[in-house]
N, C-alpha and C positions, 0 to 999 in steps of 0.2 A: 492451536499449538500450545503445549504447557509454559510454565515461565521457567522451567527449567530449559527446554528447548528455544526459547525468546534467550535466554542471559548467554547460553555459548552460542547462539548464532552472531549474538552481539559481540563474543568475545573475539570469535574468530574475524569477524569486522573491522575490530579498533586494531588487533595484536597484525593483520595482511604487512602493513607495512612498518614493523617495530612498533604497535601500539599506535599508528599516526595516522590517524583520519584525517590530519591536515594537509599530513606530506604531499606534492604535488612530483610526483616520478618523472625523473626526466627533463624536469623546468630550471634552465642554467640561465645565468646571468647572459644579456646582450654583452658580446667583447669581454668577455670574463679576465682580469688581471691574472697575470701569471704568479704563481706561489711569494718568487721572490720581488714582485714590481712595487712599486710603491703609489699607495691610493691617492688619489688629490680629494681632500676634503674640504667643503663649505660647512660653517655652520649658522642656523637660525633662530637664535635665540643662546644666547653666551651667558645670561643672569640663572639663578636660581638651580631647576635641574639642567637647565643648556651647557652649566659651568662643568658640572662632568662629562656629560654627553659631550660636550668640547676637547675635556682635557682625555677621554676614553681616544676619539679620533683622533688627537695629535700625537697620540703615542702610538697609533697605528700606519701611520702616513706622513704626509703633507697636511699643515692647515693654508690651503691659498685662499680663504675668503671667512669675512668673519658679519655676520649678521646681526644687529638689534637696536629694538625702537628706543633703548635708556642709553644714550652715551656717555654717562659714568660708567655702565656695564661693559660698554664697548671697547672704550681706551681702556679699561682695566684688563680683558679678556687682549687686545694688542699688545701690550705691554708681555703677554706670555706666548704672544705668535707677530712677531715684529713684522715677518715677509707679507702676512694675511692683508689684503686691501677688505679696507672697512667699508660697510653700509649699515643705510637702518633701512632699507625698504629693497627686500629681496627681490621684489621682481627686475628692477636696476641690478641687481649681485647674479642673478641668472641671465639677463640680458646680456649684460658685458662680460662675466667670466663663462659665461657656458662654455666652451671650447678648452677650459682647463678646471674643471672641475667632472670628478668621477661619480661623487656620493658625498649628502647630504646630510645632517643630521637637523631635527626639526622637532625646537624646546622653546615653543611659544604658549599664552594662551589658548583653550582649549576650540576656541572659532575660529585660530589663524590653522589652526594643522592642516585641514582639508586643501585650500586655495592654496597653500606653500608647496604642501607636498605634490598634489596633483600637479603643480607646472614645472617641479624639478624633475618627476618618473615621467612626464611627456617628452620631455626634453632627453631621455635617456637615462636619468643620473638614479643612482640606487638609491634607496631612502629610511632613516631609521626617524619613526618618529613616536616620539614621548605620547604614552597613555593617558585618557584612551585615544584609541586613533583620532578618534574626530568629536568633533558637539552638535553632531546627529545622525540617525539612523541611515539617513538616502546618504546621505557623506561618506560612511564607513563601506557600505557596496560600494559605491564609487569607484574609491581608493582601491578596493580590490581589483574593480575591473582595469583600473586604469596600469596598475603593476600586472597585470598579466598581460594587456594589449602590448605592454613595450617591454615586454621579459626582462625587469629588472629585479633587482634583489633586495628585498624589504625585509625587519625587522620593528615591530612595536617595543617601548621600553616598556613592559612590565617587566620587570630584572628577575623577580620570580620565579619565571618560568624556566629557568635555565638551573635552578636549583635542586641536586640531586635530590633534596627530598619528597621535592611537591611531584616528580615523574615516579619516585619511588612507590608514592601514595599510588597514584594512581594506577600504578601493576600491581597493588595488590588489589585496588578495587574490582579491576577488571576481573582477576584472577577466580573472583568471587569471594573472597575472603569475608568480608562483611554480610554476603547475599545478595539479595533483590534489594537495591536505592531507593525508596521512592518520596525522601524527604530528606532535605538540606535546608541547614539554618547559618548565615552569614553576616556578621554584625560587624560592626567598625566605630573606633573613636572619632571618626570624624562630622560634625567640621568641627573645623579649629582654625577658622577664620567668620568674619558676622555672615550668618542670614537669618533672615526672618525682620530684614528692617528696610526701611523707606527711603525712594531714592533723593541722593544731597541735593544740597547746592551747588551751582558751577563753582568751581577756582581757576583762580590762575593756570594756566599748563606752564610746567617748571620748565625750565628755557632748556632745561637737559635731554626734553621726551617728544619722541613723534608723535603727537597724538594720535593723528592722522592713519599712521600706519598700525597703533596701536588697534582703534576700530575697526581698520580693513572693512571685512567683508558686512560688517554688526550697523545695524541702525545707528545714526550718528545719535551721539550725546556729550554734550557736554564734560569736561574734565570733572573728577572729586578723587582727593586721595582717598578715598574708599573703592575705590577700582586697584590701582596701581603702586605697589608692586602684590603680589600673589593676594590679595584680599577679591580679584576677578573671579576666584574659582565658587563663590555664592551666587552669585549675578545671572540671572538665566539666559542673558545676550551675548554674555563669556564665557562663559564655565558651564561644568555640569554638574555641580552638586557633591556632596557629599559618596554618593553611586557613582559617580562616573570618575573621582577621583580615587579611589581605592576595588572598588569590583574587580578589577581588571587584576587586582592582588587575589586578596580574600577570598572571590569567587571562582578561582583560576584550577583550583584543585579537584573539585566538582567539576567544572567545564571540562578539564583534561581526560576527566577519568571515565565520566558518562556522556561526553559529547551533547550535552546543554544547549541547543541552538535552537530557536526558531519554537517559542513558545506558543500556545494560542489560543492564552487569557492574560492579565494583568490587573491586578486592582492595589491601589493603594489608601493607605489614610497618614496623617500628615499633622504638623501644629496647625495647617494652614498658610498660604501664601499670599501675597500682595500684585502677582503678573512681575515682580521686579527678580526678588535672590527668589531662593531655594527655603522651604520651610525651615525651620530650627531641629525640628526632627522629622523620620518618614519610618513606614513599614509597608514593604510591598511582598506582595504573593504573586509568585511567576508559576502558571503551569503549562507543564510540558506534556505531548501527546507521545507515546510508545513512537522511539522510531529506531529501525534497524533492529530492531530487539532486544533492547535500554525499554526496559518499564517505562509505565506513564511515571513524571519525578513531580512533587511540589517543592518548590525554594521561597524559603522566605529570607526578605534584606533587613536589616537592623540599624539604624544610623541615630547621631544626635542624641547619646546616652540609653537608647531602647535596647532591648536583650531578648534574647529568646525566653517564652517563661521555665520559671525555676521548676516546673517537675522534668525538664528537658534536658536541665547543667545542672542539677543539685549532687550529681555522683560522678561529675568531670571532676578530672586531676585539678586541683589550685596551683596557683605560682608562688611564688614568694611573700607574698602580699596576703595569700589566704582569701583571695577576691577572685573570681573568673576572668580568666585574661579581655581586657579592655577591647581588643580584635579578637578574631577569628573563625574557625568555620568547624560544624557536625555535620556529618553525612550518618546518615540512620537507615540500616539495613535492615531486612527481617533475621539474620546472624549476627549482628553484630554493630560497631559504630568505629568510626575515623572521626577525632578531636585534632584539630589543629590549633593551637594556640595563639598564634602571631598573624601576620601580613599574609608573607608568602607560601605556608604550605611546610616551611624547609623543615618545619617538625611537628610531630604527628604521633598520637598513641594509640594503639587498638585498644578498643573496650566490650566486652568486662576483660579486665587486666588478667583473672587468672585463667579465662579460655586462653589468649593468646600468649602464656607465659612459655617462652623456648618456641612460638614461630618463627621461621626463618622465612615463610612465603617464597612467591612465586619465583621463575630464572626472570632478569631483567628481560625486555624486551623496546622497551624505550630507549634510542641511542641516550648516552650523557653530553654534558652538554663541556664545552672546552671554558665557556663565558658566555653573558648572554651577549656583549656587542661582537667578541671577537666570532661568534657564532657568524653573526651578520659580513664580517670581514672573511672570513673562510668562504662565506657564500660570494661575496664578490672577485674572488678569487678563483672559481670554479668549485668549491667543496659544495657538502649537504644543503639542501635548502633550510634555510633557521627556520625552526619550528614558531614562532609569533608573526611568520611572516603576512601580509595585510591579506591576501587573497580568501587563505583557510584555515587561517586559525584569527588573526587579531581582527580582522571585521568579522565575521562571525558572534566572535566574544562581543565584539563594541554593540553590535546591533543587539545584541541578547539585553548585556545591561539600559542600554539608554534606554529601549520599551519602557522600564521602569521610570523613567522620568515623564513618560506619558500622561500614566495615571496619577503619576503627582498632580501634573500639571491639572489635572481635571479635579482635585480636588482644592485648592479655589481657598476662598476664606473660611469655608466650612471646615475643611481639614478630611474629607468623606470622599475619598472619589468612586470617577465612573468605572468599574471592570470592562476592560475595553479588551472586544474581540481582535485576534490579532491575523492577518493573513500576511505569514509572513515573505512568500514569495513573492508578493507586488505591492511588499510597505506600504501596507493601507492598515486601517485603524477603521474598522468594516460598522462599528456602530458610535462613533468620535470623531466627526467630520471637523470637530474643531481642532485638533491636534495637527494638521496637515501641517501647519508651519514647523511643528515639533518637528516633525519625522522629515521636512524639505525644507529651512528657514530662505527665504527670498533674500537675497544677497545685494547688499546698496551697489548702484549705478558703477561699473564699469571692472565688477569683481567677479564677474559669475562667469565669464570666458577660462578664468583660469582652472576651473572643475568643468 
């Protein structure tokens, strides 16, 4: 079959259901709320981004329940929802309020997402949870299976994706506008928290904080304010890195556009790590095999001040600064290229500027989006399924990025890792026997009933 015959059988593919190979047709919420009823919402995790994703639900609904392991975050987040009964240890907040609570919101640390969210969608209740879905690969299937087993209505917070411009991008990639994809480059300022450093000494636990809840499902250790508050997201017991904090942005435009899933190679190289955080910097190469008739793609990640090389950017638009913007993402066609400058996508140039001087591209075919949470409220409502929802699009994505943290993970102190073949229908790491707790981490004593 030509690639000309592969890109419109692809196109015809993505555009069946408005462009949405996520869409799942047909899949309504269990007991769908009526237009005008009003949501009961808990939330879990009120500090940091919980504090929006909190104050998004309260102006959607009810807040009856309010969740988190800092109780300076907690009475401050009461103070803005007086009726809410407080907790730090959700599974007590689902036990007792379950019976008045509808949907969830879930803006923890990146190891509590799985165990939180999983026993709220068992339980029935819808669930929006902060990106990425989880902090590991078998977690993020999971999640999806467990939203489809009890037909609830999920949404991931990558906010991005609700942004007219990153769906815009993506109809016109589809459209063909750039050509045949078969390389993407995707780089990020972050971190912007320490890694690459060695684990403290105990402290005190500040008489304010669970600690307890704060570890959940994680190998216990000891307290150090170098966990607590957002400095967790270097830590490879908490967090996922620099990748697993922003991809689910940056990457999200590619993923939309060419359906990115389910690579099956990976290798990376690294400053090197210690088994504790996350290297100081990473570059990983994902490749992708032809599927649906999407070309084979290669992508490469960029984190920790690394860029794609300069004969790559050297005829990208500048910003203001006269520098290549700090984020962002290339897709490199055999016609053409798509520059995105920023996080999300929301803007975007074709290049060479004067081929596409006076395109106007393709008709829309991607619905737009109302917001990305009220997406999620429309859906518990009985409207569209949100497009980030966990099943077909946000695990998906999540299992695509964390791969990447595999081959980190293999490369060690040297900074070199192993290219690890990937099968991705039964998350196995087919020559990386040692990564298995990567991709399934074994969950401390009396946490693993809740996934």
């Amino acid at each position: 079959m030509s690639s000309r015959q592969n890109r419109r059988n692809f196109m015809k593919l993505t555009a069946a259901a408005g462009a949405g190979f996520w869409a799942a047709a047909g899949v309504q919420a269990q007991e769908s709320k009526s237009p005008n009823e009003k949501i009961n919402f808990a939330s879990i995790g009120v500090g940091g981004k919980g504090s929006s994703d909190s104050a998004d639900a309260g102006r959607a609904g009810n807040m009856v329940a309010i969740c988190d392991i800092d109780k300076d975050r907690l009475e401050r987040a009461g103070g803005l929802y007086p009726d809410a009964k407080q907790y730090t240890d959700y599974r007590a907040m689902l036990t007792e309020m379950g019976d008045k609570i509808d949907a969830v919101t879930v803006s923890t640390p990146d190891h509590s997402h799985a165990p939180a969210s999983a026993m709220a969608m068992k339980m029935g209740k819808h669930c929006f949870t902060q990106k990425p879905l989880t902090h590991s690969i078998w977690e993020a299937r999971r999640l999806g299976e467990i939203a489809k087993e009890n037909k609830v209505v999920t949404q991931m917070g990558n906010q991005g994706t609700a942004e007219r411009g990153v769906r815009r991008a993506a109809e016109i990639i589809q459209a063909g506008a750039i050509g045949t994809v078969n390389e993407v480059h995707v780089w990020t300022n972050r971190p912007v928290w320490p890694q690459g450093i060695a684990k403290p000494d105990p402290q005190p636990v500040p008489e304010t904080l669970d600690w307890e809840m704060f570890i959940g499902p994680a190998p216990y250790r000891e307290y150090a304010d170098a966990y607590h508050p957002f400095k967790w997201r270097g830590w490879w017991d908490f967090g996922t890195g620099a990748l697993g904090d922003m991809a689910c942005h940056t990457f999200n435009m590619a993923f939309m556009a060419l359906n990115l899933r389910d690579p099956n190679l990976v290798s990376a190289e690294s400053s090197g790590h210690n088994g504790q955080t996350y290297p100081k910097w990473s570059v990983i190469r994902f490749e992708f095999p032809e599927l649906d008739g999407r070309a084979p793609c290669t992508v490469f990640w960029y984190d920790g001040g690394k860029l794609p090389p300069p004969e790559l950017t050297k005829d990208l638009p500048l910003g203001d600064s006269g520098k290549l913007s700090t984020s962002g993402s290339l897709l490199i066609g055999d016609a053409g290229k798509i520059y995105s400058p920023n996080d999300y996508g929301a803007r975007f140039e074709l290049l060479p500027e004067e081929k596409f001087a006076g395109y106007e591209g393709p008709p829309e075919t991607i619905p737009r989006s109302p917001g990305h949470f009220k997406e999620w409220v429309d859906g518990i409502k009985g409207g569209p399924e949100p497009m980030s929802n966990f099943a077909n699009y946000a695990g998906p994505l999540s299992e695509t990025i964390l791969l990447g943290n595999l081959s980190v993970w293999t490369t060690g102190e040297s900074g070199k890792g192993k290219e690890i073949q990937w099968d991705a229908k039964n998350l196995v790491a087919k020559n990386a026997p040692e990564v298995a707790e990567i991709i399934k981490p074994k969950y401390r004593e009396g946490w693993a009933d809740l996934i």
